[in-house]
C-alpha positions in Angstrom: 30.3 36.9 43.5 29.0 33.1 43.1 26.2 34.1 46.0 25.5 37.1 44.2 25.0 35.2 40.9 22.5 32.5 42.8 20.4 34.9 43.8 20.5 36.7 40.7 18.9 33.7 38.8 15.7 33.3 40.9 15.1 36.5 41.0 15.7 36.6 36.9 13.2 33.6 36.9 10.7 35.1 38.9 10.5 38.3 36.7 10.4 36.6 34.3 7.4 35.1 35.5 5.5 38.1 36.3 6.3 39.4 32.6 4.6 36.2 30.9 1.6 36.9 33.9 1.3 40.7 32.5 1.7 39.8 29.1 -1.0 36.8 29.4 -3.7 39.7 31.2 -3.4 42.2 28.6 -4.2 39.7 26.1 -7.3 38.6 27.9 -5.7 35.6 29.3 -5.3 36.3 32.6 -7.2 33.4 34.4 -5.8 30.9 32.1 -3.7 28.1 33.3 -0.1 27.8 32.3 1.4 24.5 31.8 5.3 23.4 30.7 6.2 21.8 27.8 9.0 19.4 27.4 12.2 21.6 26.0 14.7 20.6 23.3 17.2 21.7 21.7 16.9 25.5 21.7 16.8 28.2 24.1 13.1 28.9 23.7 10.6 28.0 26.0 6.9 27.1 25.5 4.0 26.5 27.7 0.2 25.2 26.9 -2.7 27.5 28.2 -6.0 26.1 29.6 -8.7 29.0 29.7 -11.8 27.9 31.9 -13.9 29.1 28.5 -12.0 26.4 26.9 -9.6 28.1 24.4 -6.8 26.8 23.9 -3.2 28.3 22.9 0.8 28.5 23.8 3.2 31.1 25.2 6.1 30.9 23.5 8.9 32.6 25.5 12.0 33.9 23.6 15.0 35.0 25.7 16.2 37.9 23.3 19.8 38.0 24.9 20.1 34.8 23.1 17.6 34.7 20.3 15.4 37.1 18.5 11.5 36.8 18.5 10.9 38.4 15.0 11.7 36.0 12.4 9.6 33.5 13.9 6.9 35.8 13.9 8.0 37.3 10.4 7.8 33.4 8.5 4.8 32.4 10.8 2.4 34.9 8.8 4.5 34.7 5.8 3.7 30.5 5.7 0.2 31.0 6.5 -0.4 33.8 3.7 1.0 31.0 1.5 -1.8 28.5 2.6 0.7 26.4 4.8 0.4 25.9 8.5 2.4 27.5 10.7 0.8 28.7 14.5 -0.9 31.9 14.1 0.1 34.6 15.7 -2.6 35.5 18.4 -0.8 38.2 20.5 3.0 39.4 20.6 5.1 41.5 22.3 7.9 41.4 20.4 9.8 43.6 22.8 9.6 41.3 26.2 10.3 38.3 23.5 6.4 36.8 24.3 3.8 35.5 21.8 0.6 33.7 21.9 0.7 31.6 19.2 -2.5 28.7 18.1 -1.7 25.2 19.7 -1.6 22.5 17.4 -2.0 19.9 19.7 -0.5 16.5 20.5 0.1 14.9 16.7 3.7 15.2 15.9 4.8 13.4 13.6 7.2 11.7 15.7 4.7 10.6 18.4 2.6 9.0 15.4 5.5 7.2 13.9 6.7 5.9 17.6 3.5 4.9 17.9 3.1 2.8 15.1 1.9 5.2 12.4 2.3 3.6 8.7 5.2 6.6 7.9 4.5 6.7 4.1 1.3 9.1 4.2 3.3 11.2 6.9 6.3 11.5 4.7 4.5 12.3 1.4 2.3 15.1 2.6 5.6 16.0 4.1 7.2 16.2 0.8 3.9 17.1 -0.5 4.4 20.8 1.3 7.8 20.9 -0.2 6.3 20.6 -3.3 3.7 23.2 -2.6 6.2 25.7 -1.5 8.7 25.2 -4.1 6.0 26.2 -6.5 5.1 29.2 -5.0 6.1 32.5 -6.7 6.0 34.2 -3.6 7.6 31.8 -1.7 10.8 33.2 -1.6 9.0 37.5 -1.1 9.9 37.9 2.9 12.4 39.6 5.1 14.8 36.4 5.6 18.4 36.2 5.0 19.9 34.5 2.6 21.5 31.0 2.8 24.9 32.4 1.8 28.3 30.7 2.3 28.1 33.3 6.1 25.5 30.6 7.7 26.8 27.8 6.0 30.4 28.2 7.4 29.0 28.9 10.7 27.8 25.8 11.0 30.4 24.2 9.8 32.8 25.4 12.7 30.6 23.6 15.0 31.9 20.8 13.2 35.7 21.7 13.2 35.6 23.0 16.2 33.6 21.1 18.8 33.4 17.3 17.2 36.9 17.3 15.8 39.1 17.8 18.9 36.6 15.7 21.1 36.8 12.3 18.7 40.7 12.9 17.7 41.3 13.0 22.0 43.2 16.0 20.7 43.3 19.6 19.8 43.4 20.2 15.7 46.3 21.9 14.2 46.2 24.9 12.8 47.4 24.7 9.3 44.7 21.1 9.0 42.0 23.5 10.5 42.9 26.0 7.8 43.1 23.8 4.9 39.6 21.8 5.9 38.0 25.3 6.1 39.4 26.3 3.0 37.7 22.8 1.5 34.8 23.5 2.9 34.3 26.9 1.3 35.1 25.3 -1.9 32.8 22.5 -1.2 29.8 25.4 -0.6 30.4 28.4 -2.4 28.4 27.6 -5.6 25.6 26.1 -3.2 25.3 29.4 -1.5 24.2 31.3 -4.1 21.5 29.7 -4.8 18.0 32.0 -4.1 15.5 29.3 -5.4 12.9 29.9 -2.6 12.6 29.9 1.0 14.2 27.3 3.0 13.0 26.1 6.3 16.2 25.1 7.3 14.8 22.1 10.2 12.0 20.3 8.2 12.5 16.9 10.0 9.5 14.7 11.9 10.3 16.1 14.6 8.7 19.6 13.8 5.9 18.3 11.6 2.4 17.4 12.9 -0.8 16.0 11.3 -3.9 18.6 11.6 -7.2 18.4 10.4 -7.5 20.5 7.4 -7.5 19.8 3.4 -4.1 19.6 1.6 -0.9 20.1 2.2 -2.2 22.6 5.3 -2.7 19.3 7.3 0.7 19.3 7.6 1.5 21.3 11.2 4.6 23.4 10.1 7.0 24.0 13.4 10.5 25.6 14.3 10.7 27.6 10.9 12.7 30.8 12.8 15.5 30.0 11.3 14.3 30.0 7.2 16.5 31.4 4.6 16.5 31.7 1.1 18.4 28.9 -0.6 18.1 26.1 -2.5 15.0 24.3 -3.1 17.5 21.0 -2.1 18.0 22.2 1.7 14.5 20.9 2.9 13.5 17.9 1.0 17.2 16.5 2.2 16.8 17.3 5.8 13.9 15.3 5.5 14.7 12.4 4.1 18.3 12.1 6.0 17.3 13.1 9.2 19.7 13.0 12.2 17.7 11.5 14.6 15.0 8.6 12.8 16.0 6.3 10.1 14.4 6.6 6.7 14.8 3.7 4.8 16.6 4.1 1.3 13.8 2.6 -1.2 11.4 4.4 1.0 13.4 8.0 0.3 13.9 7.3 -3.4 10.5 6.7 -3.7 9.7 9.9 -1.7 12.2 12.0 -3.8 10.6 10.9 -6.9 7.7 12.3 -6.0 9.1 15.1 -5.6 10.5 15.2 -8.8 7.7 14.2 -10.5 6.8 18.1 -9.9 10.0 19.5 -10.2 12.2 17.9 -12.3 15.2 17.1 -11.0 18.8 18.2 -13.2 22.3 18.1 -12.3 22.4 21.7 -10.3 19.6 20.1 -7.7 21.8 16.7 -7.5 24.7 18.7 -6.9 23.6 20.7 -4.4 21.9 17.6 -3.0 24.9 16.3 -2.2 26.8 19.2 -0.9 24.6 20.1 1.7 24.2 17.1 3.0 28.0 16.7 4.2 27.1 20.5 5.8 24.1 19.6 7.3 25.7 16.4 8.8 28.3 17.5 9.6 27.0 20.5 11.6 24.9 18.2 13.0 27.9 16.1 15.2 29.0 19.6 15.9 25.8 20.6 17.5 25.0 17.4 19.1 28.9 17.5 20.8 28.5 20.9 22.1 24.4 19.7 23.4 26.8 17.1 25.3 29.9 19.3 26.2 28.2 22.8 27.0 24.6 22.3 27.8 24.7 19.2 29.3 22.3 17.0 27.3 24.4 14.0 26.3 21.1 12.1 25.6 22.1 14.0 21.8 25.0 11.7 21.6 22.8 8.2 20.7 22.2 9.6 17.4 25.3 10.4 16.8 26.4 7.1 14.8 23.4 7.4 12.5 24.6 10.8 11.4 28.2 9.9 10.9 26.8 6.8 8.3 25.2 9.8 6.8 27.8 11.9 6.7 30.1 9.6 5.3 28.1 8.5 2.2 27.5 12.3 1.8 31.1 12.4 1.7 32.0 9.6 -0.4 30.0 11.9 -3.8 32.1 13.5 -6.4 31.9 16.4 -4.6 33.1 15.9 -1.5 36.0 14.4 -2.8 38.7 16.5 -1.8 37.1 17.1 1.9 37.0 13.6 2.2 40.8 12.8 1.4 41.9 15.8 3.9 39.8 14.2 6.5 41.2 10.5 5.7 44.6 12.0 5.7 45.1 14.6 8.7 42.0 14.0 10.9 42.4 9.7 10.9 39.9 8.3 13.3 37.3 11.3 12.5 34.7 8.8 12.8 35.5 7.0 15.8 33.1 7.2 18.8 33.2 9.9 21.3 34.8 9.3 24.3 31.7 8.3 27.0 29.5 11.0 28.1 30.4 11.0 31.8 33.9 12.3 30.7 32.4 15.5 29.6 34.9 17.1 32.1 38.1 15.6 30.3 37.3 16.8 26.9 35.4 20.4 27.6 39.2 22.4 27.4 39.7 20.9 23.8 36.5 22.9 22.6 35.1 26.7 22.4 33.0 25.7 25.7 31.1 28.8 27.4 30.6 30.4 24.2 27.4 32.0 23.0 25.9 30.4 19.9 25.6 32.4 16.9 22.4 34.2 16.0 22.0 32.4 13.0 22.8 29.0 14.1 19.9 27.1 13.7 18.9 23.9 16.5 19.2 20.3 14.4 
């Protein structure tokens, strides 16, 4: 069976090939030049096309069996009928899990900023498209689901049930994993009903980039698959407590007033604010534990310690209050460090290792 299987793989990989080959020739790409891009977190892969004319695009490559295509394609003509910038859609076959999408080059936001880029005109045109966005009456008009207490709580089990057992050294008892879910739903359930407009659900640095066009289009929009309607809260938060770059507080109150200097803030945005923050964080150490455990990317585990701060101050709100005392109380030493990352081995049994990830997960 395992020789079967290892010659099943190249063989997968090598039809696979020929597909993105076929796909690239009907579109009138056939002589063009296919080169890799650095992956990350999701399953999706992309590569960067070199025509001799000159044109330029990508291939993004969707496996379906883990993934679907057509949301992606679904909010990437939804964002650009709203006059923001997400790739446009070139060619698809939706079918084989293959677009050509526009390539927006080399200017992330997170190569700028590590190379020295002053970080407040990125962050403002950042929340500048928020803004824009949140504004729109159409904003929310597309086939996306809604940011309900279903994806929330999926993400949260990420948290219960892959960091938990791994920084504890032990598995979690039922009843404590019962009663924090329980909390959490509480925590959430006025959150998720919120339809304010669409949310798109990863807006960090890492998934912006700085075109050259007028407004808040300069702003490259990427990874947007996984948008929902929600709260108008979800984005501008991810932003301005993301997992993986420091933002300095005066720097994010100053970005946040902005914000609100367009919509005004009152006590249901603060609220929800707050709440989604300990999810989002939360689901975070979750994710990043099972990159370490599962996929074997522990390189996710340095920024762990940034996103426990985060989650703790999330946690130490009004809201959170009752999470926060079951956690102090039945889950002591929550926010420890993980054990090191060669012991990967020792800890994989204490976690749902092997497992598919849901469909509407979303990558940090």
């Amino acid at each position: 069976m395992t020789a079967a299987l290892d010659m099943a793989a190249p063989a997968h990989a090598a039809d696979r090939a020929a597909e993105r080959r076929a796909a690239l020739a009907r579109w009138g790409w056939g002589a063009a030049a296919l080169v890799p891009l650095p992956g990350d977190a999701s399953h999706r892969r992309y590569f960067r096309l070199a025509d001799p004319s000159g044109r330029r695009a990508l291939l993004m490559d969707v496996p379906l069996e883990l993934e679907p295509i057509q949301p992606f394609l679904t909010l990437a003509r939804h964002l650009g009928r709203l006059g923001l910038s997400a790739p446009q859609i070139l060619a698809e076959d939706a079918d084989l899990g293959l677009a050509l999408i526009e390539d927006f080059g080399e200017a992330t936001y997170t190569r700028l900023l590590d190379g020295g880029a002053d970080p407040q005109p990125l962050y403002e045109r950042a929340v500048d498209v928020l803004i824009a966005l949140h504004a729109d009456p159409h904003a929310a008009e597309v086939d996306a689901p809604p940011f309900d207490l279903a994806p929330l709580m999926v993400e949260v089990h990420l948290f219960v049930d892959w960091y938990l057992p791994v920084v504890l050294r032990r598995p979690l008892d039922a009843g404590v994993r019962r009663d924090l879910l329980a909390l959490w739903v509480d925590l959430l359930s006025g959150t998720a009903e919120r339809r304010d407009t669409l949310a798109l659900a990863d807006y960090h640095v890492d998934n912006l980039m700085v075109l050259d066009r007028p407004g808040v289009a300069s702003v490259g929009l990427l990874d947007f698959q996984d948008g929902m309607i929600g709260s108008r809260a979800y984005d501008l938060m991810s932003l301005l407590e993301d997992a993986r770059r420091d933002v300095p507080a005066d720097h994010a109150h100053a970005l946040r007033t902005r914000y609100h200097t367009s919509h005004p803030c009152d006590a249901a945005f603060e609220d929800d604010y707050a709440r989604l923050a300990v999810q989002r964080h939360a689901k975070v150490a979750g994710i990043f534990t099972r990159l370490w455990l599962r996929d074997g990317k522990p390189a996710y585990l340095a920024h762990i310690p940034r996103v426990l701060r985060l989650l703790k101050a999330a946690l130490a709100l009004p809201p959170a209050a009752a999470l926060a005392h079951c956690l102090a109380s039945h889950c002591a030493g929550w926010d420890a460090p993980l054990p090191p990352a060669a012991e990967a081995g020792r800890w994989r049994g204490l976690t749902p290792a092997g497992t598919p990830p849901p469909r509407q997960e979303p990558p940090p």
